[in-house]
C-alpha positions in Angstrom: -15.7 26.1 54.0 -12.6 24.0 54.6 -14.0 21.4 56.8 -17.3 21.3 54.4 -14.8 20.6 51.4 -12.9 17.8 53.3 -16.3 16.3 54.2 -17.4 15.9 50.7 -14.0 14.8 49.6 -14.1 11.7 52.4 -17.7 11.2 51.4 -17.2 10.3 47.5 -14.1 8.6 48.7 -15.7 6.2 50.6 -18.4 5.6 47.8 -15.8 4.9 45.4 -13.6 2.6 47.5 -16.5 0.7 48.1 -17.7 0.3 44.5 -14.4 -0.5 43.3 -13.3 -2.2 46.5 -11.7 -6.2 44.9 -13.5 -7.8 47.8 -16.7 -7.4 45.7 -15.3 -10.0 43.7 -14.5 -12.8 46.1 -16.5 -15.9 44.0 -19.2 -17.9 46.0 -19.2 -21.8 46.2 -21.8 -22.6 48.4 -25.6 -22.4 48.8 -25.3 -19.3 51.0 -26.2 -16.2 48.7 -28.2 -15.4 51.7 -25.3 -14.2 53.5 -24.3 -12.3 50.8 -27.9 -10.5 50.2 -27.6 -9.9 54.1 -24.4 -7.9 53.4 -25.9 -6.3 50.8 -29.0 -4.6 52.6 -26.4 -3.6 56.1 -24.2 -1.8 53.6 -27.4 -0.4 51.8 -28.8 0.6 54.9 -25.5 2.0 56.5 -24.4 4.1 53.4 -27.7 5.6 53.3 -27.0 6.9 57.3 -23.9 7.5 56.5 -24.3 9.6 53.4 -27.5 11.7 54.6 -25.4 12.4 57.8 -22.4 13.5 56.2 -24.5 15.6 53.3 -26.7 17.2 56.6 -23.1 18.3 58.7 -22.1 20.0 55.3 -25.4 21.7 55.2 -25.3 23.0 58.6 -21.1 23.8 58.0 -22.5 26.3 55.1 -26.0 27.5 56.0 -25.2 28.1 59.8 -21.7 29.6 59.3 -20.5 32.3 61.4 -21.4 36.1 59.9 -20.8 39.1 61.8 -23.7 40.2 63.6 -25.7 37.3 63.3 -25.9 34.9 66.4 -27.8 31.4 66.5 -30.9 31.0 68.0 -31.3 28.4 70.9 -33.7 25.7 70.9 -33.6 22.7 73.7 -35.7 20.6 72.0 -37.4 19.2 69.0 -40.3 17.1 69.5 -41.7 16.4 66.0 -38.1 16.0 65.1 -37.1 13.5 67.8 -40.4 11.4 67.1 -39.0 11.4 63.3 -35.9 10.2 64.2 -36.9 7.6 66.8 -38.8 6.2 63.8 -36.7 6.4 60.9 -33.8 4.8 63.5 -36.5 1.9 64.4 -37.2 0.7 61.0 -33.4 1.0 59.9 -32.7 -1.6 62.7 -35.3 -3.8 62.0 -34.3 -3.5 58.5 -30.9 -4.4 59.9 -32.1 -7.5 61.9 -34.6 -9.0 60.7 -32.8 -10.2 57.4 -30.2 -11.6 59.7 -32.8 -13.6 61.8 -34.1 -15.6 58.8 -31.1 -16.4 57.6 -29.7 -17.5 60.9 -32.8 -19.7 61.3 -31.6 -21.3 58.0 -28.0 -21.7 59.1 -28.9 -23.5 62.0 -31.4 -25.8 60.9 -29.3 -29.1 59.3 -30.8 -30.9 56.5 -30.9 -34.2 57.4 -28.9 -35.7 54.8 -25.9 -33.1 55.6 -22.7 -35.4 56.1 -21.1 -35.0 59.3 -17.4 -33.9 59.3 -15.4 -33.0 62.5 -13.0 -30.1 62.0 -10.1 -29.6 65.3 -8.4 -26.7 65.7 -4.7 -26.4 67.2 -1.7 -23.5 66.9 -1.4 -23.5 63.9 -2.7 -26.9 62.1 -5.9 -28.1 61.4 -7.2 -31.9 61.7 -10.2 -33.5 59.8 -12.5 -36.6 61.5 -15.2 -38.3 58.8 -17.9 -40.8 60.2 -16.8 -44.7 58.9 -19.6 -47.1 57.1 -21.3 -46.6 61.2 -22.1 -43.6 60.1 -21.2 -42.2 63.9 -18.6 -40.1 65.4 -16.7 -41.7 68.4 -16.3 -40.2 71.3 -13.1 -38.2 72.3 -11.6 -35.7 74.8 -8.3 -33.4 75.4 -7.7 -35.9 78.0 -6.6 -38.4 75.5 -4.6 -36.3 72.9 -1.2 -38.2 72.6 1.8 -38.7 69.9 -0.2 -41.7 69.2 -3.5 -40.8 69.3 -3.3 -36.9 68.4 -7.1 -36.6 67.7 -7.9 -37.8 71.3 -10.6 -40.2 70.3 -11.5 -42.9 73.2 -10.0 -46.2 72.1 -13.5 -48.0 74.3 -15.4 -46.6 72.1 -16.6 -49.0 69.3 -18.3 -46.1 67.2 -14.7 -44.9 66.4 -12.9 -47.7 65.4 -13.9 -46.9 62.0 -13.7 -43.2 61.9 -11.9 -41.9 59.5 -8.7 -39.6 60.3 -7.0 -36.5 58.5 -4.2 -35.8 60.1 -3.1 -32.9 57.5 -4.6 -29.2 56.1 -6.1 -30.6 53.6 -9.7 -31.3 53.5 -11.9 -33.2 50.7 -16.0 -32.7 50.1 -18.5 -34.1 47.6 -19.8 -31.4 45.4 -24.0 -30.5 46.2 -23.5 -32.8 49.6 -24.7 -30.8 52.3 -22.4 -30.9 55.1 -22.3 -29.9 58.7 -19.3 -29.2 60.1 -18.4 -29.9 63.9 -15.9 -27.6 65.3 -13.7 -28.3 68.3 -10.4 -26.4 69.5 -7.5 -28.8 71.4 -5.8 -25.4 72.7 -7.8 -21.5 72.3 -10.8 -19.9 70.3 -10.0 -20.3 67.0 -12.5 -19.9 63.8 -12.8 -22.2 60.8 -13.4 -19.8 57.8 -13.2 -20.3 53.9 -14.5 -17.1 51.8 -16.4 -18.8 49.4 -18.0 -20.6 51.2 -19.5 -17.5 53.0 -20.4 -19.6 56.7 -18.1 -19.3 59.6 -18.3 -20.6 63.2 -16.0 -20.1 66.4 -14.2 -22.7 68.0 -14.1 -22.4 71.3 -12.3 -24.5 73.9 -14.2 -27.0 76.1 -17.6 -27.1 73.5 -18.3 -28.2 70.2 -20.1 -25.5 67.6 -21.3 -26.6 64.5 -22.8 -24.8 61.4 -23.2 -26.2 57.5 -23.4 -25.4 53.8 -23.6 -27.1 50.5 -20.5 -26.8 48.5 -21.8 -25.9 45.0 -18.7 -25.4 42.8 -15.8 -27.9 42.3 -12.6 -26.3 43.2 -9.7 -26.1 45.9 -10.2 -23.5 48.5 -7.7 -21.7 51.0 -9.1 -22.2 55.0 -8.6 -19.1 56.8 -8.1 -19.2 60.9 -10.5 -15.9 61.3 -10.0 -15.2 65.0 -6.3 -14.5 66.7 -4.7 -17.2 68.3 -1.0 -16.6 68.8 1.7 -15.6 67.0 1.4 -18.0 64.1 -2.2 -17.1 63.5 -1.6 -15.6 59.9 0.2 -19.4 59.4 -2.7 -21.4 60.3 -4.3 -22.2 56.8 -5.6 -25.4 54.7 -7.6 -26.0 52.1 -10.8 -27.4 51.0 -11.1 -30.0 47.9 -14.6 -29.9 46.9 -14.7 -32.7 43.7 -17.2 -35.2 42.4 -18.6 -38.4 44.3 -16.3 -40.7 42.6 -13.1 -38.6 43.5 -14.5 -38.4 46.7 -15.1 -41.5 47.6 -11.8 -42.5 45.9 -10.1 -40.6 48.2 -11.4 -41.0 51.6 -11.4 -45.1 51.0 -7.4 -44.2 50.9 -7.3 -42.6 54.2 -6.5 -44.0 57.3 -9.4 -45.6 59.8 -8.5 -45.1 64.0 -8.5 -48.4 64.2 -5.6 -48.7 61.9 -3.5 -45.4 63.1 -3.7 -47.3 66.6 -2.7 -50.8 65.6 1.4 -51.5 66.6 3.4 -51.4 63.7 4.8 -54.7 62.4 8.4 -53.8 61.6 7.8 -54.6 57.9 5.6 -51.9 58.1 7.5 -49.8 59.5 10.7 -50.1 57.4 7.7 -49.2 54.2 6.7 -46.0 56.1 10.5 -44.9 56.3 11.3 -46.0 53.2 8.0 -44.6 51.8 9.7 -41.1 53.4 13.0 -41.5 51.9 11.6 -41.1 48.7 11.7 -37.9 49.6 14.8 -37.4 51.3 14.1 -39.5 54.6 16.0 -41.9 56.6 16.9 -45.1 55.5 14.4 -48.0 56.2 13.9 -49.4 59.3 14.3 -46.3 61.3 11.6 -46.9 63.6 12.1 -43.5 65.9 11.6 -41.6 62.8 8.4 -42.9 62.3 7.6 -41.8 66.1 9.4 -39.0 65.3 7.2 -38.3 62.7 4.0 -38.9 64.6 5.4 -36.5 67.3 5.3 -33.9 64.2 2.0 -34.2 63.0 0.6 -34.2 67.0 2.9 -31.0 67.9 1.5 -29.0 65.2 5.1 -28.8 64.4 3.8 -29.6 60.3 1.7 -26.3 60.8 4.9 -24.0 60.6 7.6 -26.8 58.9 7.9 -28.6 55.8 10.1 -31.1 54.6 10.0 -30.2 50.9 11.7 -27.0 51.1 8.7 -24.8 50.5 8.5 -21.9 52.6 6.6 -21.1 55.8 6.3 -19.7 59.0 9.4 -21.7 60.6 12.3 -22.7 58.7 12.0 -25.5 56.1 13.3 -29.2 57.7 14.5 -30.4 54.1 18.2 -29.8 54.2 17.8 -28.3 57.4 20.5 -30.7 59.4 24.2 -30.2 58.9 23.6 -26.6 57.9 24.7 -23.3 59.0 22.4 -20.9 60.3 22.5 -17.2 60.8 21.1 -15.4 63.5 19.2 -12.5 63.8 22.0 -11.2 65.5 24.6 -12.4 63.2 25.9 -15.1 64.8 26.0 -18.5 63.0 25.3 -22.1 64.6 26.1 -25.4 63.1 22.5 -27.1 63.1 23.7 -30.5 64.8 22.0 -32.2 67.7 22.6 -30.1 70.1 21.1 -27.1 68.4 18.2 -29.0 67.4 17.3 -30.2 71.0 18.1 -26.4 72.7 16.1 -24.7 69.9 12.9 -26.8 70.2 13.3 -26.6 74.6 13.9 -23.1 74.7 12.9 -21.6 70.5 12.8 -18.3 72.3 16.5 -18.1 73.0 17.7 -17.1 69.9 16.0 -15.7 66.7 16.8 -17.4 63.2 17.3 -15.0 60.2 14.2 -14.2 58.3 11.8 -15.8 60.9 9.7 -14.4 63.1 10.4 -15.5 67.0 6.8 -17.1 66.8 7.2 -21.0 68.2 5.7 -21.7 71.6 7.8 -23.6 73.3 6.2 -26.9 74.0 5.9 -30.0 76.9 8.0 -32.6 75.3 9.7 -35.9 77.1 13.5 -36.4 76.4 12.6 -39.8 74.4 9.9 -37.8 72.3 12.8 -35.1 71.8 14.9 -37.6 70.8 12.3 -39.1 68.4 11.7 -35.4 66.9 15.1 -35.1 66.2 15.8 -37.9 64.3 13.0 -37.3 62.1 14.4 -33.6 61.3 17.9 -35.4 61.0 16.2 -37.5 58.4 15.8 -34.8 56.4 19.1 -33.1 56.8 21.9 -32.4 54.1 23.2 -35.5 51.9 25.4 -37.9 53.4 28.8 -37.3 52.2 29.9 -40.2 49.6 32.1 -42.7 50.7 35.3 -43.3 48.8 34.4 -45.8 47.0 31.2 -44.7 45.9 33.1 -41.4 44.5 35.9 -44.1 43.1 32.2 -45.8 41.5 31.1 -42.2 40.1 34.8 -41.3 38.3 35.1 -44.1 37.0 34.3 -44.0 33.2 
């Protein structure tokens, strides 16, 4: 009687979590309701199985209970009841299926005005690629990933000169333009995933997989990394801008071609990008290692688990981050200098800061890329001290 109790108990609590369950309420923004109608039938389907079976065991539990001087017949088989069950299981899978099979049909087949967008996966960042006025993707390869070139597109290649890059989480889409996205991973499998959107797709190293959708709702949308890929897995998010054509276009004429991100810096334009950063607490113009220092950031992943603003993250924020004392997981304290800086990012595994997770790979890094990488961290470090006479300036009346 216990067990048949317990069993009815699980059973309306499974119902009830499920009714009441907040995912239910997860909004869509996209054209595919099909994948939530999908859903919809499996869990149909399922809780029917799933309640019959449950409701039949507590039958059996009560009706065929032990009683003195009764014992249970034996029967080896049941052929009327087998053939029942064989058909009742067939159409219940093909109830399963069959849904699925249309809709994947859908979800592979492209209209052919979707817009093309590249999507790159690395622990724990995510890049964006558009096609330029060519309307074409350039080619590009592992092979070619560099400080300088972190998306790996061939240089040869005219049909990339004009491709547009997005070298942050952040990615921007025309509302009711289809798009199809084209996934590739610089590193392990990883999965491109926003909820509301409903599709998905693996990325897996070595291929390129692709799927599409039609944002339908304007809005900003957190990117999920749905598949494990290290320790900072749970870090590896973005977001998703869907807006109207004129934002749209607006924006992406403000982003950076490949032809561009690969042209040599004239120093004027370097001394703007560093000062451009020091209106946020950078180094002072001119500082041309900062700006490859920079660069170095941005094609590490190292802007996946740091930020220079202060917010927080997965790794220790680089505003204020020089010149400070840190504690230890252990309790020690170190003075965050150069030296610290240089060990921590050989060897991050040596020693565990306070309130972070041991979760940075350690990396392949050259001692002039180090060096670089440093003095962009540096450039973000705690306030100079004043000089004398600039505190003699500041008391004076």
């Amino acid at each position: 009687m216990a067990m048949a109790v317990a069993l009815v108990l699980m059973l309306v609590a499974s119902l009830l979590f499920h009714f009441f369950s907040p995912w239910w309420l997860t909004p869509l923004a996209s054209n595919w309701r099909q994948m939530d109608d999908t859903l919809t039938i499996t869990l149909v389907i399922t809780a029917i199985f799933f309640v019959v079976i449950n409701l039949f065991i507590v039958y059996t539990l009560l009706r065929f209970r032990h009683r003195e001087g009764r014992r249970a017949a034996y029967q080896p088989d049941n052929q009327k009841l087998e053939r029942w069950l064989i058909i009742a299981t067939s159409i219940a899978i093909m109830g399963l299926l069959a849904p699925g099979l249309f809709v994947y049909a859908a979800y592979v087949t492209v209209p052919a005005n979707a817009r093309d967008v590249e999507v790159i996966g690395q622990q724990w960042q995510w890049r964006f690629r558009y096609p330029g006025a060519s309307g074409k993707l350039g080619r590009s390869g592992v092979d070619l990933i560099s400080a300088a070139n972190p998306f790996g597109l061939d240089p040869a290649d005219p049909a990339g000169q004009d491709n547009v890059l997005i070298n942050s989480n952040e990615l921007h889409l025309q509302i009711n333009q289809p798009v199809r996205m084209l996934l590739r991973s610089v590193d392990t499998l990883h999965d491109f995933y926003v909820p509301p959107f409903r599709a998905r797709m693996n990325m897996v190293p070595g291929m390129v997989t692709s799927f599409w959708f039609t944002p339908d709702k304007i809005g900003r949308y957190e990117v999920l990394c749905a598949q494990l890929c290290g320790v900072g897995h749970a870090g590896m998010r973005g977001y998703v801008v869907v807006e109207d054509a004129a934002s749209f276009q607006k924006w992406l004429k403000a982003q950076p071609t490949f032809a561009q991100s690969m042209a040599p810096p004239a120093p004027a334009s370097v001394a703007q990008a560093v000062a451009a950063a020091g209106a946020v607490g950078a180094a002072p113009a001119g500082d041309a290692l900062v700006a490859q220092g920079k660069a170095l950031a941005e094609s590490k992943a190292c802007v996946a688990c740091h930020t220079v603003d202060g917010s927080p993250r997965v790794g220790p924020t680089w505003k204020g981050l020089f010149g400070k004392t840190e504690t230890m997981e252990n309790g020690a304290t170190a003075l965050v200098d150069e030296a610290y800086l240089k060990n921590f990012i050989r060897n991050p595994q040596a020693r565990v800061v306070k309130g972070f997770a041991p979760m940075m790979p350690k990396i392949e890094i050259s001692d002039a890329e180090l060096e670089a990488l440093v003095a962009y961290i540096k450039s973000y470090g705690a306030p100079a001290t004043a000089t004398p006479a600039q505190q003699a300036q500041k008391s004076a009346p």
